[in-house]
Backbone bond lengths (Angstrom), bond angles and torsions (degrees), N, CA, C in turn:
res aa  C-N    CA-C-N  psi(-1)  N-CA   C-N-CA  omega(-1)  CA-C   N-CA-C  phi
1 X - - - 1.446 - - 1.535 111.14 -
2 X 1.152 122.98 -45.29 1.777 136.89 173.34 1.543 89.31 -41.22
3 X 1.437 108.97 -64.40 1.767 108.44 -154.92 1.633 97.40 -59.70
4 X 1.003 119.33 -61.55 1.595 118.14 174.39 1.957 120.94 -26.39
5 X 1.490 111.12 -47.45 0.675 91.87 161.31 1.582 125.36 -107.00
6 X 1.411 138.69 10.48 1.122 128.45 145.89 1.348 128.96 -44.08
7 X 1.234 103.28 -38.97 1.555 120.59 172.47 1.472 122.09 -56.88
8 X 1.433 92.60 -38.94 2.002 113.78 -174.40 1.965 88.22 -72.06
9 X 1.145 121.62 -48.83 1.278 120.51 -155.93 1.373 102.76 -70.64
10 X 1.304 111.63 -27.62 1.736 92.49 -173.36 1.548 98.59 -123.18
11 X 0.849 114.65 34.01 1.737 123.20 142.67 1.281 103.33 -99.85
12 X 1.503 146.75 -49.83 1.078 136.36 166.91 1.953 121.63 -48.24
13 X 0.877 95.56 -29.96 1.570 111.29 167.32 1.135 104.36 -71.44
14 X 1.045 138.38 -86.15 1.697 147.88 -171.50 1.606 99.36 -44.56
15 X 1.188 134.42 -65.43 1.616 137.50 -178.38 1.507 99.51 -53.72
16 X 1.614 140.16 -42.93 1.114 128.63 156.42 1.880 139.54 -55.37
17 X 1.223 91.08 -30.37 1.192 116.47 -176.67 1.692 98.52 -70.40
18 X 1.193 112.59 -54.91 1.760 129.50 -173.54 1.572 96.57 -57.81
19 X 1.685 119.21 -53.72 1.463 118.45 -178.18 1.526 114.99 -40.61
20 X 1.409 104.24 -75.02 1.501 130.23 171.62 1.690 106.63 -28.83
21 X 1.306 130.10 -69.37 1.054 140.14 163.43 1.780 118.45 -27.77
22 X 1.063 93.59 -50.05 1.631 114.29 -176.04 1.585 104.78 -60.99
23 X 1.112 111.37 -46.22 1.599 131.37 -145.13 1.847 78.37 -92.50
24 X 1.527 120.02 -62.76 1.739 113.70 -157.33 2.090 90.44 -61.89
25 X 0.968 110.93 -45.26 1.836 123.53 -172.22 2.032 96.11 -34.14
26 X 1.461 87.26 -60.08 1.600 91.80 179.85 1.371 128.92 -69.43
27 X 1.484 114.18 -22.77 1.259 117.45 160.59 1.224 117.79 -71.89
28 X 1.481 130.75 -46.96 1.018 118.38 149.16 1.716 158.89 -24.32
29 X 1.832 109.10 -44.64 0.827 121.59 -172.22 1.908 102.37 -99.21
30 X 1.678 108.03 3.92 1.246 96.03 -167.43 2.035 90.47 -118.75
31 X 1.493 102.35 -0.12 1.387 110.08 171.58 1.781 129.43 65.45
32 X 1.353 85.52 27.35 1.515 106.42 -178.82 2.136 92.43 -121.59
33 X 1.553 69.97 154.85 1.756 89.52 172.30 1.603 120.59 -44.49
34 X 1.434 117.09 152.34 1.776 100.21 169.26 1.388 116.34 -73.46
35 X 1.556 119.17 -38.02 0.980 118.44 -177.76 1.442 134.69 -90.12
36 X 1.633 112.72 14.01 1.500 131.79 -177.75 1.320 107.25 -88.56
37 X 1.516 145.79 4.27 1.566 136.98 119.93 1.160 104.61 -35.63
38 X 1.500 123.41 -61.89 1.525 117.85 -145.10 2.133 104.87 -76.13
39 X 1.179 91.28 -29.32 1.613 88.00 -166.01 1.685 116.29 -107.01
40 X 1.379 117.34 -8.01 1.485 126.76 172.98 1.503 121.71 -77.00
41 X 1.250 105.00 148.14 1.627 99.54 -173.95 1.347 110.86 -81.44
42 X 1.564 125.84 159.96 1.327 112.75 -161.82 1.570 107.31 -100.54
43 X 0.985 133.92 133.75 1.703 147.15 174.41 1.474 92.65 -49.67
44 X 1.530 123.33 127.53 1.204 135.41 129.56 1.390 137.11 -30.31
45 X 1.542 121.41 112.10 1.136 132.44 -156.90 1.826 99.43 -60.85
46 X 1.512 115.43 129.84 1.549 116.53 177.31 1.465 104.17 -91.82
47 X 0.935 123.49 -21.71 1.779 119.92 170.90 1.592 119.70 -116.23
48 X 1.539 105.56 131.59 1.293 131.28 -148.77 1.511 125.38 -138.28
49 X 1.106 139.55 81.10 1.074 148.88 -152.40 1.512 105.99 -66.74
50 X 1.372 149.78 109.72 0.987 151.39 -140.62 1.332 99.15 -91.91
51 X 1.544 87.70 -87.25 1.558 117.50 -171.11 1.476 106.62 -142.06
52 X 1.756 112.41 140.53 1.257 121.62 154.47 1.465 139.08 -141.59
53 X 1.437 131.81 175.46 1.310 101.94 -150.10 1.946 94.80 -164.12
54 X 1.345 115.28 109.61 1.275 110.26 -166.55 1.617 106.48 -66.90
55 X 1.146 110.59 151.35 1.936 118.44 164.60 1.456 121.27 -107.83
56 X 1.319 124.52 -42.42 1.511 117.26 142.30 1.617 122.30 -140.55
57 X 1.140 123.80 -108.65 1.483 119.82 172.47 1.188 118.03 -79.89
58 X 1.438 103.66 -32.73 1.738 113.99 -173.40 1.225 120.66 -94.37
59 X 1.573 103.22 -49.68 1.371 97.77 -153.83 1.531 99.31 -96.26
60 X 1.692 129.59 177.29 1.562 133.83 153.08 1.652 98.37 -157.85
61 X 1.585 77.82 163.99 1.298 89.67 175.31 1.551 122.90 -112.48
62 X 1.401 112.75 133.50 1.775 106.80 177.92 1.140 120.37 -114.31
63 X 1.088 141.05 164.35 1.471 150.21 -134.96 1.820 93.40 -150.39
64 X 1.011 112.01 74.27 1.712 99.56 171.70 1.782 123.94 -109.21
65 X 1.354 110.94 151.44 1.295 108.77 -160.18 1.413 90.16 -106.69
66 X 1.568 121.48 167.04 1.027 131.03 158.21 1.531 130.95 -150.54
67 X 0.538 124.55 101.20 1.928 137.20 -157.68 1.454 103.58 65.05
68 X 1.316 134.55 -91.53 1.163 118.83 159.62 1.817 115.54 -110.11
69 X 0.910 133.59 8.17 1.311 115.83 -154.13 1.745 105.08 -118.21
70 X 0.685 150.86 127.50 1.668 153.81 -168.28 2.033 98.89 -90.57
71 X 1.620 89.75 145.99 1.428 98.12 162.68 1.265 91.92 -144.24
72 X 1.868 106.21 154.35 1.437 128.17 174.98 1.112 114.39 -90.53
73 X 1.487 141.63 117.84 1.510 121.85 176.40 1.515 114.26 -135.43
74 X 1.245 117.85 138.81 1.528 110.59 178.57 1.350 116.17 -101.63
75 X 1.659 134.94 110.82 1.074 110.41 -174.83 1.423 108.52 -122.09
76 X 1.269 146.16 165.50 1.515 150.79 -156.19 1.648 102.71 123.36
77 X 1.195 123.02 -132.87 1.145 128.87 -127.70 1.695 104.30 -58.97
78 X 1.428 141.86 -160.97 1.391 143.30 -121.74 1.819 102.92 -70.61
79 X 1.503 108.97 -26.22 1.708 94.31 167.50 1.895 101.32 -157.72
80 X 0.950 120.03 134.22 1.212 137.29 127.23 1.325 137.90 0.30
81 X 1.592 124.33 78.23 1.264 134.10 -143.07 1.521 104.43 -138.24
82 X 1.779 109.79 121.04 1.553 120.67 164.73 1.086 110.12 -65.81
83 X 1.385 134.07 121.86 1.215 146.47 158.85 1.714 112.43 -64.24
84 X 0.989 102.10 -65.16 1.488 107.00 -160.11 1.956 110.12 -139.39
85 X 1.131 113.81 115.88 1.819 106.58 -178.68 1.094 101.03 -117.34
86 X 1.358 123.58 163.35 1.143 145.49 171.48 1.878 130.86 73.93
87 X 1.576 88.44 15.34 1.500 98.11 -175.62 1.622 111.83 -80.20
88 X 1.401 105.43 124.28 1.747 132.49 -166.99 1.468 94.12 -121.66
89 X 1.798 119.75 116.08 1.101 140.20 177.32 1.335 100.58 48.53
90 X 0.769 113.21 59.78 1.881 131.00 152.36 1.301 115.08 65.18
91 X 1.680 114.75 16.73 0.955 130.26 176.23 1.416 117.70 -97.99
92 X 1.171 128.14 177.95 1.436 119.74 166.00 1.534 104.66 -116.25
93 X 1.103 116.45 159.95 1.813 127.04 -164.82 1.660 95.11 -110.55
94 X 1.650 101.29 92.93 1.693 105.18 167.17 1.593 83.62 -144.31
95 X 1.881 95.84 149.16 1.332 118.84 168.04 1.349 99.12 -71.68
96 X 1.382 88.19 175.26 2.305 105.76 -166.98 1.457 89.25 -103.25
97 X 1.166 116.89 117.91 1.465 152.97 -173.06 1.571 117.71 95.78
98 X 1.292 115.53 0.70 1.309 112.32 177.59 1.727 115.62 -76.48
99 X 1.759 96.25 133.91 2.182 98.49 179.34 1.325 92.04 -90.76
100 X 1.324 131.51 120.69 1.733 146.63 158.82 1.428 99.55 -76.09
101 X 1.344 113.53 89.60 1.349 141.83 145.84 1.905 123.34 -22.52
102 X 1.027 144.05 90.85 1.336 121.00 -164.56 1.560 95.75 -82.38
103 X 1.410 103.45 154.46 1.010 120.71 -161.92 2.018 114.75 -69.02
104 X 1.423 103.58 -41.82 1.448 131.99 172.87 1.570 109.71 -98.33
105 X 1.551 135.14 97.51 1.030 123.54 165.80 1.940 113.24 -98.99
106 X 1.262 120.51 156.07 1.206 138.02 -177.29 1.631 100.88 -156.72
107 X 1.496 81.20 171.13 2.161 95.02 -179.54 1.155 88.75 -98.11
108 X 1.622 107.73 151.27 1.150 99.18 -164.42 1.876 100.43 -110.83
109 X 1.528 110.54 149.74 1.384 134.35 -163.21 1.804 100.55 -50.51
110 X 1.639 98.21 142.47 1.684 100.22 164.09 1.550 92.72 -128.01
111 X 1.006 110.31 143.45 1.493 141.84 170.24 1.797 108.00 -66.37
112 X 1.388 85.01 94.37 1.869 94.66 169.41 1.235 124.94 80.97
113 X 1.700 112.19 18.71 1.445 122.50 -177.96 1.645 85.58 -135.28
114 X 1.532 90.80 163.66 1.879 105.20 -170.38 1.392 99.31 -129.37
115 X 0.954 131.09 154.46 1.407 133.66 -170.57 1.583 111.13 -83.72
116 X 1.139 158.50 157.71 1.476 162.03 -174.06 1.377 101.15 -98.83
């Protein structure tokens, strides 16, 4: 029974030993202190999920912020499409005379008629 756990004890040693090791390697190779995780204040997250809002099974739309500036994006069904960038206080950021082009144009759908 002793050997059983002598055995446990210095595998627990060695698996600690390997952690520790692991952890100074990365401090090392990233050239910061070992112990400047433990004692630095932590940076404020720059991306921020606002608001979102499903449209049917697939697709939704999210609203994410990032330092200050918000983008609209819908992502789900066959690709992944920016709606809208650069909107600051819920506005969107276009000069006065500028036409904002959408990025994806199509004709747009009629309900229960087929095209000829």
């Amino acid at each position: 029974m002793l050997d059983i756990l002598y055995y446990l004890a210095i595998f627990a040693f060695v698996a600690a030993s390997i952690v520790v090791g692991g952890l100074l390697w990365r401090s090392y190779a990233e050239g910061v202190s070992p112990t400047a995780g433990l004692f630095r204040a932590r940076q404020e997250p720059r991306l921020d999920v606002v608001a979102q809002t499903n449209l049917d099974g697939r697709r939704r739309l999210v609203l994410i912020r990032r330092d200050d500036t918000e983008h609209l994006i819908m992502t789900g069904g066959p690709v992944d499409v920016v709606i809208e960038t650069g909107i600051k206080d819920g506005k969107p950021v276009v000069s006065s005379g500028e036409v904002v082009e959408p990025t994806f144009s199509r004709p747009a759908r009629t309900a229960g008629k087929t095209e000829a």
